[in-house]
C-alpha positions in Angstrom: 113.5 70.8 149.6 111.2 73.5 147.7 108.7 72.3 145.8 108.6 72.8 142.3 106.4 75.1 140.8 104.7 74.1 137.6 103.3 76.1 135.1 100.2 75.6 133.6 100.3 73.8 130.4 98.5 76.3 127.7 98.1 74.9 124.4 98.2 76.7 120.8 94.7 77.3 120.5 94.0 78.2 124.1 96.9 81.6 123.3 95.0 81.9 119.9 91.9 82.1 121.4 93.0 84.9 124.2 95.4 86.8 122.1 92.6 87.1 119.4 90.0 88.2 122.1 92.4 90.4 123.5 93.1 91.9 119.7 89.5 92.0 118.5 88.8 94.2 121.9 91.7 96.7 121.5 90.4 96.9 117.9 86.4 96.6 118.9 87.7 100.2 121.2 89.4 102.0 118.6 86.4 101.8 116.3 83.7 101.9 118.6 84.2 104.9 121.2 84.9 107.1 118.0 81.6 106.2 117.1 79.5 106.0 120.0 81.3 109.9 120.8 80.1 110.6 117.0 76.3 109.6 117.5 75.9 111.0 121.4 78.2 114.4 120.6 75.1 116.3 118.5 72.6 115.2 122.0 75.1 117.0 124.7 75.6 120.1 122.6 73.5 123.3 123.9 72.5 125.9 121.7 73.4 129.5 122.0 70.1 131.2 123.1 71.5 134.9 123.3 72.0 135.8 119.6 71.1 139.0 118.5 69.9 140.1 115.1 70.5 142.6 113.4 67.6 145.3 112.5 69.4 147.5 110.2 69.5 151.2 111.7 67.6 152.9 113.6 67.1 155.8 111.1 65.5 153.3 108.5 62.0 153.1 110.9 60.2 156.1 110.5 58.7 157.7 113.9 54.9 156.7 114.5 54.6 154.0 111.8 55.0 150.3 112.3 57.3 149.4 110.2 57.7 145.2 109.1 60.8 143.5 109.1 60.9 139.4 108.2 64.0 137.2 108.6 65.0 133.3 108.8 66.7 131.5 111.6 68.4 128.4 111.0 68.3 126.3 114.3 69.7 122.5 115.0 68.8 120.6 117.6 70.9 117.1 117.5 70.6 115.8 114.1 67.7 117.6 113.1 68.0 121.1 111.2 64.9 123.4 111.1 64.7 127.0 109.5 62.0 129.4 111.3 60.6 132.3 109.4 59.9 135.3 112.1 58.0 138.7 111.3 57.9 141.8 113.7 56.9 145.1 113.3 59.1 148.1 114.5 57.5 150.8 116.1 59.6 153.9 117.3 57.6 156.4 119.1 60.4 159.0 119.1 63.7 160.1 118.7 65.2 158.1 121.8 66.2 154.9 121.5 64.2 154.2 124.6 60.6 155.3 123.0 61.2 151.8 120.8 58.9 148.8 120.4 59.6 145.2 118.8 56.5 143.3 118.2 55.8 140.0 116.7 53.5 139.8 114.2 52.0 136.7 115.1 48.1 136.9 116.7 48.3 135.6 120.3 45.2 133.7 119.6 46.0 131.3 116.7 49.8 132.7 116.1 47.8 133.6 112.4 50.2 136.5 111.3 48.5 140.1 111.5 48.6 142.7 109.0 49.3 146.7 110.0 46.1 149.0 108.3 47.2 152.7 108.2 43.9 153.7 107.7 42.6 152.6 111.2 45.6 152.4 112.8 45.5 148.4 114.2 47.2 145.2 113.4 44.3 143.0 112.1 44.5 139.1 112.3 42.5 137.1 109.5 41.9 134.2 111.1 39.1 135.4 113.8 38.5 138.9 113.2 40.9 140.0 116.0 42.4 143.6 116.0 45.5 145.1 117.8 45.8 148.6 118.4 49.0 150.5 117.6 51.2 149.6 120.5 50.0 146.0 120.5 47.3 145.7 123.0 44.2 143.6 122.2 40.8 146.2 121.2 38.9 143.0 119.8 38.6 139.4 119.9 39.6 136.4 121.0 43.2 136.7 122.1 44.1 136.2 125.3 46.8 138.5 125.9 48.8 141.8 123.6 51.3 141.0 120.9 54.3 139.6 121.8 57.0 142.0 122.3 61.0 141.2 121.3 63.9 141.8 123.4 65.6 144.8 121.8 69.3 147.1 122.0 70.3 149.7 120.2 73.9 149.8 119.3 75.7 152.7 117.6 73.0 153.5 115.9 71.8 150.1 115.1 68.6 148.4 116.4 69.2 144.4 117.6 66.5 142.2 118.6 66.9 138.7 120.6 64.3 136.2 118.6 62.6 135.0 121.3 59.3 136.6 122.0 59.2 138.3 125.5 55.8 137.5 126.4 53.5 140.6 127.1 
């Protein structure tokens, strides 16, 4: 003859206690990966690195004169939000959009911002008495290496520069 098979015996607080762990773990995962996706998501994201700004057109920088041009650039990195204030100076030697230079007016010394003089022709820097000739190569001082120089395009008639310096 088979032997009977007997269940276990399970009381009411032994099902309350695994139907309310069970319950509180469904519930503990509908509110928590949410979350946890909500505080990692800003870490994973990359930022674009390839945007280009617009300059305005090319018409608007007269031929032989550095001309300045200042904008903002809002950038986030995870939670944190910073805006960046860049300066360059636009220097078309020409007609052809290929005769074109994009420099940063920051020294490449102290990054002090430098100043175009007209009269002498040279980007002077405040800071240490440095001085860039017109094209951006160093005649005096301290820094170690020429102004930095932007990515640039010219599109239809309109000048574009990438905001990261390209490094002499």
């Amino acid at each position: 003859m088979a032997e009977k098979v007997k269940s276990p015996k399970m009381d009411r607080r032994e099902f309350a206690k695994i139907v309310t762990a069970f319950l509180g773990t469904v519930m503990g995962a509908i509110v928590g990966i949410p979350i946890i996706g909500y505080v990692i998501d800003p870490a994973l994201k990359s930022q674009d690195s390839d945007e280009w700004i617009s300059l305005g057109p090319l018409e608007n920088y007269p031929i032989g004169i550095p001309t300045p041009f200042s904008f903002t650039q809002t950038k986030v990195n995870g939670w944190e939000r910073s805006t960046l204030s860049y300066g360059t100076y636009v220097l078309r030697g020409s007609e052809t959009e290929n005769d074109l230079k994009v420099l940063s007016n920051r020294c490449t010394h102290l990054s002090c911002r430098v100043t175009y003089k007209e009269e002498t022709q040279t980007y002077d820097c405040p800071c240490h008495d440095a001085k860039f000739d017109i094209e951006g190569e160093v005649i005096y001082g301290p820094p170690p290496h020429p102004l930095d120089e932007y990515a640039h395009k010219v599109e239809e008639g309109v000048l574009y520069i990438n905001p990261t310096p390209q490094e002499a």
